[in-house]
Every structure is written in C-alpha cells, then in structure tokens.
mmCIF file of the C-alpha atoms, coordinates in Angstrom:
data_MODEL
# 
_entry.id   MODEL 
# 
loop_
_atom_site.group_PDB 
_atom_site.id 
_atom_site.type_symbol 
_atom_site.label_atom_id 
_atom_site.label_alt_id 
_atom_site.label_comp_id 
_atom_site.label_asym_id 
_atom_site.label_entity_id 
_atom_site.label_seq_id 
_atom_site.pdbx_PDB_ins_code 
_atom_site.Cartn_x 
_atom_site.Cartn_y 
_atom_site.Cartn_z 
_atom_site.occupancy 
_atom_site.B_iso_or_equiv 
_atom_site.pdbx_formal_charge 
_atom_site.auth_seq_id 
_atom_site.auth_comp_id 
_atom_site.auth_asym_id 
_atom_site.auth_atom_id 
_atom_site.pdbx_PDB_model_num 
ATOM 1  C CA . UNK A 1 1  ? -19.747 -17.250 28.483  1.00 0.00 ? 1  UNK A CA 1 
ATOM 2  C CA . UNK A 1 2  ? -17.128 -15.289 27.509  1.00 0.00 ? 2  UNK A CA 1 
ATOM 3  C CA . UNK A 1 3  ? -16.767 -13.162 24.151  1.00 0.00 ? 3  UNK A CA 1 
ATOM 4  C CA . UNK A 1 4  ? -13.981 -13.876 21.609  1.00 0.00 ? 4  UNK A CA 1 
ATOM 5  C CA . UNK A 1 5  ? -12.880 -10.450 19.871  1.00 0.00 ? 5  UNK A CA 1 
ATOM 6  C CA . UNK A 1 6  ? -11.249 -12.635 16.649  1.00 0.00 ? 6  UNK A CA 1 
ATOM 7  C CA . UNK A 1 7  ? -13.778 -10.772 14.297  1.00 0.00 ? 7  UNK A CA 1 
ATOM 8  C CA . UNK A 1 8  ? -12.619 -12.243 10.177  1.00 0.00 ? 8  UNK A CA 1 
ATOM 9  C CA . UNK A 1 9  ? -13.551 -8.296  9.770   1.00 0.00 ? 9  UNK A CA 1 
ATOM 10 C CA . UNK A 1 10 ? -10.797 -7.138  11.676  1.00 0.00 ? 10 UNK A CA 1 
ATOM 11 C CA . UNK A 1 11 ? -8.149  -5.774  9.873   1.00 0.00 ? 11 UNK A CA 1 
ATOM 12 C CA . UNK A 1 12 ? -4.388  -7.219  9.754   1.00 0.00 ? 12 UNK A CA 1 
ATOM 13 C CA . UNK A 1 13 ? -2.265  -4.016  8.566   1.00 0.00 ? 13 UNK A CA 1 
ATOM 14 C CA . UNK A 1 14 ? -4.334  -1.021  10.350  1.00 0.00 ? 14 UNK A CA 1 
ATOM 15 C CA . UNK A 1 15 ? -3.689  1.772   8.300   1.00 0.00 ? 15 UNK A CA 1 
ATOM 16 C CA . UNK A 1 16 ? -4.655  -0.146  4.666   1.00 0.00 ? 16 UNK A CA 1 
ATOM 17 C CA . UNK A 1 17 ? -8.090  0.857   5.275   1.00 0.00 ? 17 UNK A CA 1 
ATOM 18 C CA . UNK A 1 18 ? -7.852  4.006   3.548   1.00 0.00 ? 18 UNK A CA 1 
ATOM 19 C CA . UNK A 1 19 ? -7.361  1.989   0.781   1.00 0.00 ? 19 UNK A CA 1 
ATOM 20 C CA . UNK A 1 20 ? -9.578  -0.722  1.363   1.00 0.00 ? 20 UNK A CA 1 
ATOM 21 C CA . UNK A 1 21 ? -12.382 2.015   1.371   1.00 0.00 ? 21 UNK A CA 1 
ATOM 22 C CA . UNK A 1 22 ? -11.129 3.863   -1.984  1.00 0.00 ? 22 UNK A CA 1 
ATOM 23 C CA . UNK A 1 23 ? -11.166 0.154   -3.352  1.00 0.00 ? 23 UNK A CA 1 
ATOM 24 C CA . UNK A 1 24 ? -14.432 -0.139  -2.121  1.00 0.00 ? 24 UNK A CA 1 
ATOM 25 C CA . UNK A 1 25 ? -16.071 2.945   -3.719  1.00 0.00 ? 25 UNK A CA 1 
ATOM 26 C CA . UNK A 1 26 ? -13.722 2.310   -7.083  1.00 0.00 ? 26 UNK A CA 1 
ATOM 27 C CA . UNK A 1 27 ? -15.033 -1.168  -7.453  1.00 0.00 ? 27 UNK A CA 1 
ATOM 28 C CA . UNK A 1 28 ? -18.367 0.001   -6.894  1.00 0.00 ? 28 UNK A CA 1 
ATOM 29 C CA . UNK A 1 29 ? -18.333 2.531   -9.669  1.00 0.00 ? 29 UNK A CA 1 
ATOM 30 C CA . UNK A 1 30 ? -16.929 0.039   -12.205 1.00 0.00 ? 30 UNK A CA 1 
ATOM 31 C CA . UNK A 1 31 ? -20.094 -2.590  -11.376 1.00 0.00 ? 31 UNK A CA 1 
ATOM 32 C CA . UNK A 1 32 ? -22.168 0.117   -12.120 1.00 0.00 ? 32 UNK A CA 1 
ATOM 33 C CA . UNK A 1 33 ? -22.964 0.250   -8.362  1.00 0.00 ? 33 UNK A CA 1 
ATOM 34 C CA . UNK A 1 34 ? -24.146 3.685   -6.806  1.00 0.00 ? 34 UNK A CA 1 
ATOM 35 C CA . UNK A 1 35 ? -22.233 3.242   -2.982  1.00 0.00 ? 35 UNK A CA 1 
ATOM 36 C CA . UNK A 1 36 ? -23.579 6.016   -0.624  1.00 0.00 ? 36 UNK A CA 1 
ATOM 37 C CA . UNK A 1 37 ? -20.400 8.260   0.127   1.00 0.00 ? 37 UNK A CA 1 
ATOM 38 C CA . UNK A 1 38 ? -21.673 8.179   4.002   1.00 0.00 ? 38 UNK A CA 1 
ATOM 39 C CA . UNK A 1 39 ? -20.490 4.311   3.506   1.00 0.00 ? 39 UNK A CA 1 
ATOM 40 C CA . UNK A 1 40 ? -24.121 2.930   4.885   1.00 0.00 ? 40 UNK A CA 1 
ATOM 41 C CA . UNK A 1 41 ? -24.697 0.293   2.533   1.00 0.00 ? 41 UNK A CA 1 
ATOM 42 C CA . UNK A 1 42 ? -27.919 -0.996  3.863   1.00 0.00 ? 42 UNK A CA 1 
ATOM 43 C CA . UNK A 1 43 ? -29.776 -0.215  0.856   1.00 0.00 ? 43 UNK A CA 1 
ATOM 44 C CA . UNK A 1 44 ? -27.472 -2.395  -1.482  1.00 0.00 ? 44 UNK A CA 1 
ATOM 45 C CA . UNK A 1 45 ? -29.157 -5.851  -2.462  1.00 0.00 ? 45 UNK A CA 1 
ATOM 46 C CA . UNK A 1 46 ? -27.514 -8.903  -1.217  1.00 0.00 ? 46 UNK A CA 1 
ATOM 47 C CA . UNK A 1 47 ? -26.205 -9.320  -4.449  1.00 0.00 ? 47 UNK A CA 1 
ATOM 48 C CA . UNK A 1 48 ? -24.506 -6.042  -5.016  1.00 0.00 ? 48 UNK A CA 1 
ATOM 49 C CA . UNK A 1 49 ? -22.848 -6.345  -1.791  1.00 0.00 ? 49 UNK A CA 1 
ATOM 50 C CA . UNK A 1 50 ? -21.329 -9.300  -2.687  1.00 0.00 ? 50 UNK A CA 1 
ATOM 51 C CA . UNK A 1 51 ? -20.450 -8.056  -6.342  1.00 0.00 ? 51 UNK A CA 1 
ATOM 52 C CA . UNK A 1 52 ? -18.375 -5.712  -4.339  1.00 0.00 ? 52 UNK A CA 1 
ATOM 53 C CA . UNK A 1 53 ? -17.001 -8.013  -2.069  1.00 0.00 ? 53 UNK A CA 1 
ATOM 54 C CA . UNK A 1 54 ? -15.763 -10.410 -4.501  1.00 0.00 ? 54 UNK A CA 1 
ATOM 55 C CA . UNK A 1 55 ? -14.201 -8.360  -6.439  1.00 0.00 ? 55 UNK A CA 1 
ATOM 56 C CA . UNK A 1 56 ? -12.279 -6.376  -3.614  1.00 0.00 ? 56 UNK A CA 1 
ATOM 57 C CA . UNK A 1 57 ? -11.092 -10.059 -3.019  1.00 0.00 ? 57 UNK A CA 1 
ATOM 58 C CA . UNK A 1 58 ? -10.353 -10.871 -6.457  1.00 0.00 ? 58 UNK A CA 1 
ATOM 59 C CA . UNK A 1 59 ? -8.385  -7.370  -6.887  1.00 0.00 ? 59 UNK A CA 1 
ATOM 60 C CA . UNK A 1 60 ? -6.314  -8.338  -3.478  1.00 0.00 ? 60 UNK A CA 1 
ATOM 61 C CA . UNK A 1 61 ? -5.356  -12.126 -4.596  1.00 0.00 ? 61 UNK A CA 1 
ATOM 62 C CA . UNK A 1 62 ? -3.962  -10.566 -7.924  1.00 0.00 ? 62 UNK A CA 1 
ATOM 63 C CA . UNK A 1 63 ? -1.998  -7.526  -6.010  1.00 0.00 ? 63 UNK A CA 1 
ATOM 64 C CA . UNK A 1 64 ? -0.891  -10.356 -3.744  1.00 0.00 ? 64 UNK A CA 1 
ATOM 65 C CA . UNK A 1 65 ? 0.310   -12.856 -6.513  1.00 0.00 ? 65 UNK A CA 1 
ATOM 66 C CA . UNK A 1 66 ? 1.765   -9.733  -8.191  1.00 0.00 ? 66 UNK A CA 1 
ATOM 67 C CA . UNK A 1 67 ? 3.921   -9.340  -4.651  1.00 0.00 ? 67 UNK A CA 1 
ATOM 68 C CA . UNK A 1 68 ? 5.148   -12.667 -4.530  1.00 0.00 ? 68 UNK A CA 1 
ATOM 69 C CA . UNK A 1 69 ? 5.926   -12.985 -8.092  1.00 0.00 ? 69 UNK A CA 1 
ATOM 70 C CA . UNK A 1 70 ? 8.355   -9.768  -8.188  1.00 0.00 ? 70 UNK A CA 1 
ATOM 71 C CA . UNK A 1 71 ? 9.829   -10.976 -4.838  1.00 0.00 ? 71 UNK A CA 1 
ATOM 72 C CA . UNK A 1 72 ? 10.465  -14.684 -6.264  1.00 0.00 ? 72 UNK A CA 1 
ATOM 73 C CA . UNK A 1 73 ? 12.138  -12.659 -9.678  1.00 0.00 ? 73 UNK A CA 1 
ATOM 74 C CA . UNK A 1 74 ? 14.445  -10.566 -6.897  1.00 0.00 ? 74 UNK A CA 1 
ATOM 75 C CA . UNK A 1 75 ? 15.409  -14.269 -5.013  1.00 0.00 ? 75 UNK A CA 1 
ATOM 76 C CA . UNK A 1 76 ? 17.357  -15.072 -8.031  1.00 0.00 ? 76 UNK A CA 1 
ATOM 77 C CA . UNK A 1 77 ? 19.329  -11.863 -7.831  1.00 0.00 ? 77 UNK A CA 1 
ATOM 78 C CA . UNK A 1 78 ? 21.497  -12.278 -5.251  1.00 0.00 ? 78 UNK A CA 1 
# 
C-alpha cells in the first residue's frame, strides 16, 4: 500500500518555523512550563503538551483575525 506524505504537521509557509519554535518556548515560559532548549519534549505530561499546543493555536487564530481585520479596514480605502 502506498504511503501518503500529507502529514497535518507539515508546515504551509516554510520559513515561519523560526517563529513557530520561539512561540513555542515563549508560550511555554508563560504556562509556567520548563521546555528543554534541545526541543525533546518527551518528558512533558500529556497535559502540558497540549497547554502548549492550544495556546500556540489560540495565539495564531488571534494574529490571523488581527490580519484580516486590518486588511478588511484597507478594502474601504480605495
């Protein structure tokens, strides 16, 4: 059977993951969270992984709707 390479994990705009990871470690630090700077997080409970993720995704939706908003204020412009 043949392999499908669509990982969800893969990432859309290459070079953002710079600053994915600095979101990573930043969102860490605010939970409290002590993220090995080798980036293994095998350690982390289930839990704290998914502190992290959640609210990597909850900082993204808000830059996002940030985006959209300033470009829907510019529409009216011209």
């Amino acid at each position: 059977m043949a392999q499908n390479n669509n990982s969800s994990n893969d990432l859309v705009v290459r070079q953002a993951s710079g600053a994915l990871d600095q979101m990573k470690y930043e969102i860490a630090q605010e939970l409290g969270i002590s993220f090995p700077q080798d980036g293994y997080a095998g350690n982390l409970t289930s839990y704290e992984n998914g502190s992290i993720g959640g609210f990597i995704t909850k900082r993204l939706v808000t830059l996002a709707e940030q985006q959209l908003a300033g470009q829907a204020g510019q529409a009216g412009q011209f």
